[in-house]
C-alpha positions in Angstrom: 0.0 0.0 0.0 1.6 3.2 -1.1 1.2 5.8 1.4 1.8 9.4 0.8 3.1 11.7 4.2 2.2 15.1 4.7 3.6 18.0 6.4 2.8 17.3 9.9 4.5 14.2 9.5 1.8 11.6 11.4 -1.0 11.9 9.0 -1.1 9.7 5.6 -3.3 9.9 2.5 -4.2 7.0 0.4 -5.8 8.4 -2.8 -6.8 11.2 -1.0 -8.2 10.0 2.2 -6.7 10.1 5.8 -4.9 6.9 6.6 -3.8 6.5 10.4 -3.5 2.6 11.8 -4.3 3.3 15.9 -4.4 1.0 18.3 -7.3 1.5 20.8 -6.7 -0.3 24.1 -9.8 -0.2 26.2 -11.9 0.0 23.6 -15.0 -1.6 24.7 -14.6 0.7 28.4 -17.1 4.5 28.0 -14.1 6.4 27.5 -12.9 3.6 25.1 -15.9 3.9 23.0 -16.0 7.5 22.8 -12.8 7.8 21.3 -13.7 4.9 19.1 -17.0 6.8 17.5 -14.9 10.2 17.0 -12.0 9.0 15.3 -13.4 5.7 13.3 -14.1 7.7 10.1 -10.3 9.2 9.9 -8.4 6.0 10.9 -7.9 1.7 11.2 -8.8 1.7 14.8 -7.5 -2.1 16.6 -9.7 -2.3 19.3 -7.6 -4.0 22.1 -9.2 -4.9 25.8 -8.9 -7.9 27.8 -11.8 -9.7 26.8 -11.9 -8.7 23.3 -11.7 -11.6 21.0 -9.5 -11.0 18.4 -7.1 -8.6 20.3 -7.2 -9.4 24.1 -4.6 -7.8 26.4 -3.9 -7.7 30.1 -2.5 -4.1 30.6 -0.8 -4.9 34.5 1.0 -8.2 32.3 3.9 -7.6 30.4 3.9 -10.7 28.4 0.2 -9.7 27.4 1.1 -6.6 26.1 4.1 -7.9 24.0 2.2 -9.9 22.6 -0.7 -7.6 21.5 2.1 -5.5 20.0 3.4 -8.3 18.2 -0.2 -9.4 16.8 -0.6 -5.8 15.3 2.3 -4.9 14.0 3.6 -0.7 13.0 1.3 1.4 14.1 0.8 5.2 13.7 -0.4 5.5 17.2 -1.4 4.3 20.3 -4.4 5.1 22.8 -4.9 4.1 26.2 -8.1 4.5 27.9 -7.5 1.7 30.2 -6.8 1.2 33.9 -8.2 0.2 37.1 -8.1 2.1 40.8 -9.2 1.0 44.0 -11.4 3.4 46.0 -11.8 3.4 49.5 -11.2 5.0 53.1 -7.5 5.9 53.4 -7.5 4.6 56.9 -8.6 1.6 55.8 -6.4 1.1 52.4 -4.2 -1.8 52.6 -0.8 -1.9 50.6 -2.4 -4.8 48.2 -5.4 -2.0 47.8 -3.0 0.6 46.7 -1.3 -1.5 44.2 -4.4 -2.3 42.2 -3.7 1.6 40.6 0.6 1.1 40.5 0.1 -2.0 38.5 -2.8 -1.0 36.2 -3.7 2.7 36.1 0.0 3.6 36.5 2.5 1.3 35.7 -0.2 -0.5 33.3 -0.2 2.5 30.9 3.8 3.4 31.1 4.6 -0.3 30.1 2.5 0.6 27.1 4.9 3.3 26.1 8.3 1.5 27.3 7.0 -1.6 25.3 4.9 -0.2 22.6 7.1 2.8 21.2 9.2 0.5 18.7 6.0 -0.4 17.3 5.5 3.3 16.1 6.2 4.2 13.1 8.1 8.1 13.0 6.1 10.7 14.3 3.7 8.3 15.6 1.5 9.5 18.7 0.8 8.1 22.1 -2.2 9.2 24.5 -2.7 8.0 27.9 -5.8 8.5 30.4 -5.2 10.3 33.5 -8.5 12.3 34.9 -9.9 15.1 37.0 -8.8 13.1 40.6 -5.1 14.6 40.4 -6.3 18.1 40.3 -9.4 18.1 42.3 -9.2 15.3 45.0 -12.1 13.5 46.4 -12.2 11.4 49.5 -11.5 7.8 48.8 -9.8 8.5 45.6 -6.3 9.2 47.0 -5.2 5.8 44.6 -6.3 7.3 42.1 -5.3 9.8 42.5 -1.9 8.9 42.7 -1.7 6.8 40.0 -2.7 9.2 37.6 -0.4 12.4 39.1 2.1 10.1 37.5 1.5 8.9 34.3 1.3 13.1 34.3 4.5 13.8 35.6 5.9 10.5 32.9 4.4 12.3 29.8 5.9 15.3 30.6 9.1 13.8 31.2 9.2 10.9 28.4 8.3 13.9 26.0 11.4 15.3 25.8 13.4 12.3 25.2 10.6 9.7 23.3 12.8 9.6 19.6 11.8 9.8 16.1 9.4 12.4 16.5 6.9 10.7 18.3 4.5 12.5 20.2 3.3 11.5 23.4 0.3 13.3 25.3 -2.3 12.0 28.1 -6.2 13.4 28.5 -7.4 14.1 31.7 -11.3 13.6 31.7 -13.7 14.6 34.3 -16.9 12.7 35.4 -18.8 11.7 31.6 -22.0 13.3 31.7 -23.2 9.4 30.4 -21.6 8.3 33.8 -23.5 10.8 36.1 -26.0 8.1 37.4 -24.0 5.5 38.3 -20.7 7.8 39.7 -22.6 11.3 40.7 -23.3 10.8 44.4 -18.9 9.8 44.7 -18.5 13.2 41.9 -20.8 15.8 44.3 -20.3 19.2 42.9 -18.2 18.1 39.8 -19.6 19.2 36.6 -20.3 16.0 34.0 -18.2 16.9 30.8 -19.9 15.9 27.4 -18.5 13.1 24.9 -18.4 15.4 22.6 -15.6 17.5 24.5 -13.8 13.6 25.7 -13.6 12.7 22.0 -12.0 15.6 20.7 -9.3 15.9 23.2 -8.4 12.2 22.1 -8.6 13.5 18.2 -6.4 16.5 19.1 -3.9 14.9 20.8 -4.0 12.7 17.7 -4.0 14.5 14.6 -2.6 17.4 16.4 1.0 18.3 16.5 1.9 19.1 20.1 3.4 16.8 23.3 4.2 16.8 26.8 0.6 17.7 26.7 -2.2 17.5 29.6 -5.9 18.1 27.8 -7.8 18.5 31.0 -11.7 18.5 29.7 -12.8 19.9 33.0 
């Protein structure tokens, strides 16, 4: 397939038409799905999750995401929408607890970038999930919280050194106004955010040309 780059450098054009081959972990999750509708028309999206059938992956294993990578081959970017958090009392967190959000949430989503960034092709893009929770605490979010305060500090750090041009950002989402019934009375006082404003922080960070980048849709 002959593919034609432009001047951004991440974007290709087969007769004419936007060519990008993304692979979508979490795909089937809300967030996952949003990104899926808004950027389906532009790109080859893989959707990856751990009980999808044709692409299954286990984000806190290693060997389950080598082998994802391996199954899909060069890619022009990578999403991750991906990654559990246990919520509870501080007083009451356990160690174990706590390490539910270092293996999956945190570590889960920087072992898709140490693993996955060979995979890119130049001026590929990666985009991680943080979310609201490192800005604007809650009470029995401090894991959470945590986890995702560093996957923020890793993007801005990893940006400066990630090679061949690739661009590496992470969206930080607030409660989905889809998810206000079933998370509202934990989110009191937090304004839901649209999945119209979710998607297009995914598409810029994307198509888009910048990184080290936070897109907080707050």
């Amino acid at each position: 397939m002959h593919r034609l780059k432009n001047d951004i450098g991440n974007i290709y054009f087969i007769r004419g038409v936007i060519y990008m081959k993304i692979l979508l972990v979490g795909a089937t999750g809300t967030i996952g799905q949003i990104v899926y509708e808004e950027l389906k028309a532009d790109a080859e999206i893989i959707q990856a999750s751990r009980h999808a059938p044709d692409y299954p992956v286990d984000i806190t294993s290693q060997d389950s995401i080598k082998q994802l990578f391996n199954q899909v081959g060069p890619l022009d970017g990578i999403i991750c929408t991906v990654g559990a958090a246990h919520f509870g009392p501080l007083e009451e967190m356990t160690p174990e607890q706590n390490l539910i959000a270092v293996h999956s949430k945190q570590l889960g989503q920087i072992n898709m970038v140490l693993l996955g960034q060979k995979y890119l092709r130049d001026h590929g893009s990666i985009t991680l999930t943080t979310g609201i929770l490192m800005d604007d605490p809650l009470k029995t979010a401090a894991s959470a919280a945590m986890a995702n305060g560093a996957v923020s500090a890793f993007v801005k750090s990893a940006a400066i050194e990630i090679p061949r041009g690739i661009r590496i950002n992470h969206v930080s989402p607030s409660m989905l106004e889809k998810s206000k019934e079933k998370h509202g009375k934990l989110f009191q006082g937090y304004e839901p955010v649209s999945s119209t404003r979710i998607g297009l922080a995914y598409r810029k960070s994307v198509f888009g040309a910048q990184t080290g980048q936070a897109y907080k849709v707050y």
